[in-house]
C-alpha positions as CSV (number, residue, x, y, z in Angstrom):
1,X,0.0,0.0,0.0
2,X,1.8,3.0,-0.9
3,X,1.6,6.1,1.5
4,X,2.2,9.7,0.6
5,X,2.8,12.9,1.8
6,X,0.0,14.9,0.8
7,X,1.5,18.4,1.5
8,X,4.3,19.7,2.6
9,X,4.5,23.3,3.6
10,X,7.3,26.0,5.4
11,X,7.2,28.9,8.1
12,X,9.6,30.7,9.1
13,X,10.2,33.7,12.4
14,X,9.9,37.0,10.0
15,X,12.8,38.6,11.4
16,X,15.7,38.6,8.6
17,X,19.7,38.1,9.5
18,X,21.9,39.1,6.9
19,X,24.9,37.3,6.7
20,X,27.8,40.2,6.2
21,X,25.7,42.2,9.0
22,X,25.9,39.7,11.4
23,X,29.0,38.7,10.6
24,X,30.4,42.1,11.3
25,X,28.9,41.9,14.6
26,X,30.2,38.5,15.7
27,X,33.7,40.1,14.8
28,X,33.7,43.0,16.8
29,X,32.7,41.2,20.3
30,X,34.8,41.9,23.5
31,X,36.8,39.1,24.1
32,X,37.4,37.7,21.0
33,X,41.0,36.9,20.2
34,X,43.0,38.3,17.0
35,X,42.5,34.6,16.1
36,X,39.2,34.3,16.8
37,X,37.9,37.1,15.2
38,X,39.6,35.9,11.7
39,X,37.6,32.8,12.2
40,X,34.3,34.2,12.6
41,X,34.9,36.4,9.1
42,X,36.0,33.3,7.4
43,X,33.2,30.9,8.4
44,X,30.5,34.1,8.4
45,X,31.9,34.3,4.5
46,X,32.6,31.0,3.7
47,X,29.4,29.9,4.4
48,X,27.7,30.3,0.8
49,X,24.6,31.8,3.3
50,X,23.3,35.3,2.5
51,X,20.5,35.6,4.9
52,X,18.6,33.3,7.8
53,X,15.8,34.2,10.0
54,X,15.5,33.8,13.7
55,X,13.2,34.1,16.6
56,X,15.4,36.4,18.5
57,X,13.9,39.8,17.1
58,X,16.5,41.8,19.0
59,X,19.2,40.5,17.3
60,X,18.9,43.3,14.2
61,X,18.6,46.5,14.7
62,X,15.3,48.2,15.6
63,X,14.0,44.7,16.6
64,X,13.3,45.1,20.1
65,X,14.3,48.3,21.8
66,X,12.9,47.4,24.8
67,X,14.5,44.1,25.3
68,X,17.9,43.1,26.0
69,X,18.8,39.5,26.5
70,X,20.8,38.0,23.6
71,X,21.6,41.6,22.4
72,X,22.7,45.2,23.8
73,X,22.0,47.4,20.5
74,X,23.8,50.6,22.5
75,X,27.1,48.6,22.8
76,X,27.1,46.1,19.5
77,X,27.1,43.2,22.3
78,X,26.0,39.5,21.9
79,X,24.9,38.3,25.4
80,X,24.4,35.4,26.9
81,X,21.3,34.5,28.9
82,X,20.5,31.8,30.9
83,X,19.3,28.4,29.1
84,X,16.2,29.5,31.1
85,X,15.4,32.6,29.1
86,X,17.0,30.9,25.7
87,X,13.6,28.3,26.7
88,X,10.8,30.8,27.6
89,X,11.9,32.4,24.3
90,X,11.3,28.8,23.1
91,X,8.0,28.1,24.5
92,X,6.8,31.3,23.2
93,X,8.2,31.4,19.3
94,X,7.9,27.9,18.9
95,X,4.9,27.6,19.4
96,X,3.6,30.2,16.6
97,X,5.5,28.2,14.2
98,X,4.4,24.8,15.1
99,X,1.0,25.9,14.9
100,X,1.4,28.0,11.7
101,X,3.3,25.0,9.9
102,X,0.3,22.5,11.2
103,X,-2.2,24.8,9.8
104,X,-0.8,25.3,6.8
105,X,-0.2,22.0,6.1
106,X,-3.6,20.5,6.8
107,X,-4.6,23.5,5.0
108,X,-3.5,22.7,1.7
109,X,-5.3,19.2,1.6
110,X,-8.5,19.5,-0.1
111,X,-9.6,16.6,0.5
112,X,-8.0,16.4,4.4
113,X,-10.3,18.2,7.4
114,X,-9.0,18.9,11.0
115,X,-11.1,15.6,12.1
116,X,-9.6,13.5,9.9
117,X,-6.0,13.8,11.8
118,X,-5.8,10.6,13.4
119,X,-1.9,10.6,14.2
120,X,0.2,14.2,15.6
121,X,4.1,13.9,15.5
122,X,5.9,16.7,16.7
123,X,9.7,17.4,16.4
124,X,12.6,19.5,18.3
125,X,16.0,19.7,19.3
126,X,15.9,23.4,20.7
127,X,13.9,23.5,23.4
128,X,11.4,21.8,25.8
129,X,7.9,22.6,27.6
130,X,5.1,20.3,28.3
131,X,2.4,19.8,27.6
132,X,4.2,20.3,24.9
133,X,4.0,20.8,20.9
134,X,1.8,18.2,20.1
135,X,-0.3,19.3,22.8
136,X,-0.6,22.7,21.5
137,X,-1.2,21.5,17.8
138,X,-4.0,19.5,18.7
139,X,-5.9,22.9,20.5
140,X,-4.6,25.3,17.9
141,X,-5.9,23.4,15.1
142,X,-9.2,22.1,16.8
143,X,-8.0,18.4,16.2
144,X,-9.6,15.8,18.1
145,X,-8.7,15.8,21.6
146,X,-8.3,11.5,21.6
147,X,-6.1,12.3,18.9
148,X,-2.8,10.2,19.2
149,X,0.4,12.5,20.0
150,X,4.0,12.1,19.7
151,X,7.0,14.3,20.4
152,X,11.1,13.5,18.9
153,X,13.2,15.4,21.3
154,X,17.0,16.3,20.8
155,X,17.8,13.9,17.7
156,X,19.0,17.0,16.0
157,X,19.7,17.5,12.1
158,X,18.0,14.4,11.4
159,X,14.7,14.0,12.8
160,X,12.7,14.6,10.1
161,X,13.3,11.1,8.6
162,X,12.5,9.1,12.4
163,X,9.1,11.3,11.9
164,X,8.5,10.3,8.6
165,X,9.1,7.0,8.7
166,X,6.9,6.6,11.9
167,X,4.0,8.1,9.9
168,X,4.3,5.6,7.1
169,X,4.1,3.0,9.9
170,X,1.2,4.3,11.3
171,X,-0.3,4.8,7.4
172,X,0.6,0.9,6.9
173,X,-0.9,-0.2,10.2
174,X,-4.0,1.3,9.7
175,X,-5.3,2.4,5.6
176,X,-7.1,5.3,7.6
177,X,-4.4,7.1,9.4
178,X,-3.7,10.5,8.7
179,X,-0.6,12.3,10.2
180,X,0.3,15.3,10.9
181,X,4.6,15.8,11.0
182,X,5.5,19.4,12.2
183,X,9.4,19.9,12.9
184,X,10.4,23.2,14.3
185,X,13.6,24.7,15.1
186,X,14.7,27.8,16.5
187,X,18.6,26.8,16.5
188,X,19.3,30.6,16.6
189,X,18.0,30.7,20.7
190,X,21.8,29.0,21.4
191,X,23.9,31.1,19.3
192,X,27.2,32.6,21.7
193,X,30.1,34.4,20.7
194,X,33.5,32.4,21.8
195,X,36.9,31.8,20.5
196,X,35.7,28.0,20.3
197,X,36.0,26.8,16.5
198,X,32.6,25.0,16.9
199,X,30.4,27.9,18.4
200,X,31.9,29.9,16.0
201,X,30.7,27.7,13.3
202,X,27.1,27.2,14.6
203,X,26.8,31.3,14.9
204,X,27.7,31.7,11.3
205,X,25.3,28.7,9.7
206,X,22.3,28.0,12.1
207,X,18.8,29.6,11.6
208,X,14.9,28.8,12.7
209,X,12.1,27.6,10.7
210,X,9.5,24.8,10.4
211,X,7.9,22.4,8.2
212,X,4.7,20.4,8.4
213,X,3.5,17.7,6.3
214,X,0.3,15.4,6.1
215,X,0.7,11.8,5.5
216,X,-1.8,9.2,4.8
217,X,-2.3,6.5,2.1
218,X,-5.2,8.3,0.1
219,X,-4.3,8.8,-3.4
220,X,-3.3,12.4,-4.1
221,X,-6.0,14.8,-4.9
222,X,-4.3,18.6,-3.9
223,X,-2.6,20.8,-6.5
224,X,0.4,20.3,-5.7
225,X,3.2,17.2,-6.6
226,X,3.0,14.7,-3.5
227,X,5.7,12.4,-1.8
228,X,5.3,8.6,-1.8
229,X,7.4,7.2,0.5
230,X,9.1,4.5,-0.9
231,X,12.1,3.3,1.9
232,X,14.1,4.4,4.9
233,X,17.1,3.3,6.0
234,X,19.4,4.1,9.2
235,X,23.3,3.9,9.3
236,X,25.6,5.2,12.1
237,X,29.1,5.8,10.9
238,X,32.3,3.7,12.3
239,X,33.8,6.7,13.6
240,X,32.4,10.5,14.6
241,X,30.4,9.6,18.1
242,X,32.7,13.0,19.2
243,X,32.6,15.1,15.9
244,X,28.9,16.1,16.4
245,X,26.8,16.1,19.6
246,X,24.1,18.9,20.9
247,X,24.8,19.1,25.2
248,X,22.5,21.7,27.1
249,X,25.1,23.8,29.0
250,X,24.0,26.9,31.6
251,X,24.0,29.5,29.0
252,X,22.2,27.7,26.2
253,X,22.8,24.8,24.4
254,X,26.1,23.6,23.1
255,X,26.5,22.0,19.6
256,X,30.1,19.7,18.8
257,X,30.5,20.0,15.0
258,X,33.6,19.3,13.8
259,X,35.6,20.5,10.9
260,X,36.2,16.1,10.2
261,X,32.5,16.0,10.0
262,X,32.4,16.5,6.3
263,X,35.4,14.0,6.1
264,X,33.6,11.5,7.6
265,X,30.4,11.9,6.0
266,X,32.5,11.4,2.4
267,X,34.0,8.4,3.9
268,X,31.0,6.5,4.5
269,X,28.1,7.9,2.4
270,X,28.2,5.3,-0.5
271,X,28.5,2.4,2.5
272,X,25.3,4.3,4.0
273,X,23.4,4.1,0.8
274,X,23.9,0.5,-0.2
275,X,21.5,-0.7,2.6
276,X,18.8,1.9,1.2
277,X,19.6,1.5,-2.5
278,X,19.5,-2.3,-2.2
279,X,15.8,-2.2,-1.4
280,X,14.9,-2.0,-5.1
281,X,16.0,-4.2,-8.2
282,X,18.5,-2.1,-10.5
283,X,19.6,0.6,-7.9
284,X,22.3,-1.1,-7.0
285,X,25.5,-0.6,-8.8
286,X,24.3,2.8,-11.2
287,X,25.8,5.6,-11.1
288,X,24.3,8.1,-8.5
289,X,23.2,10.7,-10.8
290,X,20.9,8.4,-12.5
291,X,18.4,9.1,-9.7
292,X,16.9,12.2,-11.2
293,X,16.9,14.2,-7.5
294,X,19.0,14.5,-4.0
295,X,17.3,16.2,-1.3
296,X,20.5,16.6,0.9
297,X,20.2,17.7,4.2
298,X,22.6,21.3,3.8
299,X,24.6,20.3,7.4
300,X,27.3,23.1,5.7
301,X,28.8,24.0,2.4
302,X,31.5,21.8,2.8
303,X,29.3,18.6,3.2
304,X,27.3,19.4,0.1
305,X,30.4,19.7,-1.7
306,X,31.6,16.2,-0.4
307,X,28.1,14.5,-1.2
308,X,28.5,15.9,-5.0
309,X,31.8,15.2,-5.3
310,X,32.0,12.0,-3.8
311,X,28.6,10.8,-5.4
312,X,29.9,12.6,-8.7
313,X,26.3,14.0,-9.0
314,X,25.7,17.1,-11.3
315,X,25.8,20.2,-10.4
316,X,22.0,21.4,-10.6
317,X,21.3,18.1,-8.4
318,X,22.6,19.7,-5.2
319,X,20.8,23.3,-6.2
320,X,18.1,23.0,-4.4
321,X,20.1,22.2,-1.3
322,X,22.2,24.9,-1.8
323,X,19.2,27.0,-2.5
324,X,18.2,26.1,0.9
325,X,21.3,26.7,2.6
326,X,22.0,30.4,0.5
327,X,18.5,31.7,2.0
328,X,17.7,30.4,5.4
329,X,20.8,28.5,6.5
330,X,20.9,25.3,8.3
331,X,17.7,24.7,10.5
332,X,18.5,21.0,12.0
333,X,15.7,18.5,11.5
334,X,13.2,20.8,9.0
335,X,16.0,22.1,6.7
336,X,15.9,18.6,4.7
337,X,12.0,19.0,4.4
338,X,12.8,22.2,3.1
339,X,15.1,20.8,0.4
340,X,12.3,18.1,-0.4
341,X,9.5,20.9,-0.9
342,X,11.6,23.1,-3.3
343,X,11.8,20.0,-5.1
344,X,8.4,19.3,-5.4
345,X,7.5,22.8,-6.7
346,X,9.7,22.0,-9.4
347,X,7.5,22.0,-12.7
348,X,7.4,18.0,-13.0
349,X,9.1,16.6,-16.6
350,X,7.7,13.3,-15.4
351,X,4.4,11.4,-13.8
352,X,6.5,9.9,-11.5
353,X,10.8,11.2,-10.3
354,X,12.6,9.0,-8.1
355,X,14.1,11.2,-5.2
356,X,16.9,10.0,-2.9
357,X,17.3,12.1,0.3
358,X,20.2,12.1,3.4
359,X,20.5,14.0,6.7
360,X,23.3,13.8,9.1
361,X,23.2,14.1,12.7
362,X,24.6,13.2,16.2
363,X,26.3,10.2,16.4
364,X,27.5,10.4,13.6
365,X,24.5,9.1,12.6
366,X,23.5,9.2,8.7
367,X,19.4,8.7,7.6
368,X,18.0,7.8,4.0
369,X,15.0,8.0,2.4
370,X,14.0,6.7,-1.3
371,X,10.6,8.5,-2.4
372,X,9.0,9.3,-5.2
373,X,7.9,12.7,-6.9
374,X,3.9,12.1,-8.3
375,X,2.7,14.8,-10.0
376,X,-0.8,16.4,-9.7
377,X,-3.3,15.2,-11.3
378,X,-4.6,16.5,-14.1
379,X,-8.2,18.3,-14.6
């Protein structure tokens, strides 16, 4: 029984950071070696990110006059707050998101009411309250209160895929599940200035956003291309348990990301896409670029350039990853679903365009997905 996701739609906090701008910022802040304020310019431009958006409206100037916890506009200074106030931030921003990314996406069903939800999975690695997301997308969107709810918690850049895959599960248990997926992320909450290589790296390529999609096994009836979802796979690499981790620390939390990380991921990616390749008869063995699209997680530049060198795909097959990365940097576990919608707005040159899609996270742990582009159908 094939299931599909029946929409897939994006949010994002409306407050704009421009790379160069912040960039400029990070450079100048008290305490910053010689040293480490050439690293922030050359990982602020090296990026291949012009602009992200974040929660933290007082980040930019004229944002908010009246509040100063992650940003005193009179002196230019990043500050650091208590995880407790990067949180309450959470609760609040996070929330908006979670329930305009739910809405839209049940929105865009036509043939998919609030009622029909059967199944809520909610995902974060930024920030925790309870009762939590799922909780407030079930009252936000008037869904039924016996509704059954799920929340992924801290699995980071990845998450999306865990949430997907559950939903297909759900789909193939029972024909008349529908499911509701809404990842949010508001990595920008944890953002510190430091001399550290790895906080430098997460200030100069983490942003917010959120994406919701609607699962279920009817047969696509919206507008828009749809998702089957064909296979998932899960690989954790031999090596990189200490090259990327996410640790809550007292001001915020802490992210590990290591400049091996895109070493690593070269190392093993063809290994990590056998096991997902090898699900289907004639996969096996082609050349990569055969597969029409690659919705790469954008973990950094330098990983995209790895993935397309190593997988020798073409050029305009990692654009809409880079696309993704150039406009709202890297948001963790939605940026992939990101990647996957730009895709699917793509004007379709077939019925049906195989997709293969990757994201990377703690551990090191590397997640697949084989899925299938169906275009809309025609009046």
């Amino acid at each position: 029984m094939p299931v599909y996701v029946n929409s897939l739609e994006t949010a994002v906090p409306p407050t704009i950071l421009v790379q160069p701008q912040a960039r400029d910022v990070f450079a100048a802040q008290p305490g910053l070696t010689r040293l480490g304020s050439r690293l922030v310019r050359t990982c602020f431009d090296s990026a291949a990110i012009d602009t992200r958006h974040t929660a933290v409206a007082e980040l930019t100037d004229g944002g908010l006059p009246d509040r100063r916890d992650f940003y005193d506009p009179d002196s230019g200074e990043v500050l650091s707050p208590s995880t407790k106030v990067r949180n309450d931030l959470f609760f609040t921003e996070a929330t908006k998101l979670f329930i305009e990314a739910g809405k839209a996406a049940v929105g865009r069903c036509p043939d998919v009411e609030p009622a029909d939800i059967t199944h809520v999975i909610t995902v974060s690695c930024t920030g925790f309250f309870n009762p939590g997301p799922d909780y407030k997308v079930v009252r936000a969107l008037g869904l039924n209160p016996a509704v059954q709810r799920y929340h992924l918690g801290f699995m980071g850049c990845y998450a999306a895929f865990p949430a997907l895959r559950a939903a297909r599960q759900f789909c193939l248990a029972d024909p008349a599940a529908v499911v509701l997926v809404v990842c949010v992320e508001l990595c920008s909450l944890h953002v510190r200035t430091s001399n550290d290589p790895d906080t430098i790296m997460g200030s100069a390529i983490f942003g917010d956003g959120a994406a919701a999609a609607v699962v279920s096994s009817r047969t696509p009836a919206g507008p828009d291309a749809a998702l089957r979802l064909d296979h998932f796979e899960t690989v954790l690499t031999p090596v990189g348990e200490e090259a990327m981790a996410w640790n809550i620390g007292d001001q915020g939390f802490e992210m590990v990301l290591g400049s091996y990380v895109p070493h690593i991921i070269e190392e093993h990616i063809t290994g990590a896409l056998e096991p997902l390749l090898a699900r289907e008869d004639g996969l096996t063995g082609r050349p990569y670029r055969e597969i029409p699209h690659w919705a790469i997680h954008p973990g950094g530049r330098s990983i995209l350039d790895k993935v397309e060198a190593k997988l020798e795909l073409l050029e305009e097959q990692l654009r809409p990853a880079r696309d993704i990365l150039r406009d709202f940097g890297n948001m963790s576990s939605a940026t992939v679903l990101f990647v996957i919608k730009h895709i699917l707005s793509q004007p379709p040159r077939q019925d049906e365009e195989r997709i293969c899609s990757m994201a990377f996270g703690p551990g090191l742990t590397v997640e697949t997905g084989l899925f299938t582009k169906v275009a809309p159908l025609r009046p």
